[in-house]
C-alpha positions in Angstrom: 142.4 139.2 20.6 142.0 135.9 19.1 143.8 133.8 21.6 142.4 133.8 25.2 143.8 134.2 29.0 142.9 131.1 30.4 145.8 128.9 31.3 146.7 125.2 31.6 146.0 123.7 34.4 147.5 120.2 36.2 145.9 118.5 39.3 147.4 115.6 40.8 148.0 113.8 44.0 151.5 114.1 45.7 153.0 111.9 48.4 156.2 112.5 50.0 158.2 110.4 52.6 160.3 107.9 53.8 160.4 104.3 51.7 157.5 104.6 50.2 156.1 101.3 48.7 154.4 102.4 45.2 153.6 99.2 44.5 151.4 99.0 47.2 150.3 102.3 47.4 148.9 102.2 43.9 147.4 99.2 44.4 145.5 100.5 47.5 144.6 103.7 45.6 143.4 101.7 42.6 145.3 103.8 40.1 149.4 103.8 38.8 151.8 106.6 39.6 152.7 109.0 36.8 155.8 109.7 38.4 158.0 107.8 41.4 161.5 109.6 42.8 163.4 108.0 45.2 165.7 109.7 47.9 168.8 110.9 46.4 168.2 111.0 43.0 168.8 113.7 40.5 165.5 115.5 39.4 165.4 119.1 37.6 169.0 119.5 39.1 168.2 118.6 42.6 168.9 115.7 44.8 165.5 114.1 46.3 165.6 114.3 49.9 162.4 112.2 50.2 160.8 109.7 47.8 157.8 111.2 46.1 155.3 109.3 44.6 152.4 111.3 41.7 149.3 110.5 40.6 147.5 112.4 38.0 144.4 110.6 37.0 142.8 113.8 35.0 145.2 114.6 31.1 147.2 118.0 31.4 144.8 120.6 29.3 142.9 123.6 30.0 140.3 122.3 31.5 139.1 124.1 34.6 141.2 123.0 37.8 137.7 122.4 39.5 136.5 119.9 36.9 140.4 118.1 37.3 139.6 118.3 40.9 136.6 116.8 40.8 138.0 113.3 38.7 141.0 113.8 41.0 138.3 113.1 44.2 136.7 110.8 42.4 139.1 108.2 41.2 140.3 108.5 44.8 137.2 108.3 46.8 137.2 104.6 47.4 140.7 105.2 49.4 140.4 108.3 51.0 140.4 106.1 54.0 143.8 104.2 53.0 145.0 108.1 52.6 143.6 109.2 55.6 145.9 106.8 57.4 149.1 107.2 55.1 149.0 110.5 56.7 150.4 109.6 59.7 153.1 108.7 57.7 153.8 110.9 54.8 153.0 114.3 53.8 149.8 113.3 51.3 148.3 116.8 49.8 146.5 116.9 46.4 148.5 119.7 44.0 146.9 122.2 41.7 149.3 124.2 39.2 148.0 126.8 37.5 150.1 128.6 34.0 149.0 131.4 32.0 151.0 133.8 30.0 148.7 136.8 30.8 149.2 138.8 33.8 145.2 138.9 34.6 143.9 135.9 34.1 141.5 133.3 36.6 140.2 130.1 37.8 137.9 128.7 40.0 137.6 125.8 42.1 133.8 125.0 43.6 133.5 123.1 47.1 132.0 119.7 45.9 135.2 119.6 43.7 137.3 119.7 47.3 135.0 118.6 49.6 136.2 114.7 50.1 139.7 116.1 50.4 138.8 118.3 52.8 136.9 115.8 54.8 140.1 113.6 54.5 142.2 116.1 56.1 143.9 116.5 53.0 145.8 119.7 51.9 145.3 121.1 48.7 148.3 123.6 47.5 147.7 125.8 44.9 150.7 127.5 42.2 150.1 129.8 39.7 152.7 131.1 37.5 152.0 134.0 35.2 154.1 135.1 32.2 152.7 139.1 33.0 151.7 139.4 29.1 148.8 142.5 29.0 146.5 142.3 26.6 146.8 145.5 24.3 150.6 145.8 25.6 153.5 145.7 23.7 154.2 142.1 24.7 150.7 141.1 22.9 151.4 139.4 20.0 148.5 141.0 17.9 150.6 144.2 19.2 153.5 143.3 17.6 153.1 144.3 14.4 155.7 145.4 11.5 156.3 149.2 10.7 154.0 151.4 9.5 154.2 152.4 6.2 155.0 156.3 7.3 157.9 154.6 8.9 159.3 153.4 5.5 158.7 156.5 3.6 
């Protein structure tokens, strides 16, 4: 096989609530928001029912979702505090996707790159999406190959 069956990976930090001051948030946290929905708005077909503010401080790749993890707790270390108490008010929880295109395929995540988090209180959620390819199965590219030449006579 010359490809492999890791997958890419995001890791980010999520809050959700009601009137949600980014501004002040990301000044608190020490980092901008990738991404800021407000109540009612239109996103992937769906009307927000709560503002929802994202930080990603780690780029979208293939890296191991420990290692995103761990620049995740770091960049947010000096605030876990300010989190801590934004808790009370919103749902705060650090978000790990993970996307392969193999049906068997893996990741792991160590406890120093969680530990702060879960110190914090913080909840970590977890989605993995799998295409089901099987290597060696007739979905596997290097499978697919054109018709043997007893086939064309």
């Amino acid at each position: 096989m010359t490809g492999t069956n890791e997958g890419n990976s995001v890791v980010c930090l999520r809050i959700i609530g009601e009137s949600l001051d980014s501004t002040l948030i990301s000044s608190r946290l020490g980092i901008s928001a990738k991404s800021v929905r407000r109540k009612g708005e239109r996103h992937l077909g769906h009307t927000q029912e709560q503002d929802v503010v994202i930080y990603e401080v780690a780029p979208r790749s293939s890296r191991e979702l420990s290692d995103q993890l761990t620049v995740l707790q770091e960049a947010l270390t000096p605030a876990l505090d300010f989190l801590t108490e934004l808790k009370k008010t919103a749902n705060v929880h650090v978000y790990c996707s993970f996307v392969t295109d193999w049906a068997q395929s893996g990741f792991a995540i160590t406890p120093g790159s969680i530990k702060k988090f879960v110190d914090a209180g913080l909840n970590i959620e977890i989605s993995i999406f799998s295409w089901g390819l099987v290597e060696g199965g007739e979905d596997d590219p290097e499978q697919q190959q054109g018709p043997s030449e007893s086939a064309l006579g």
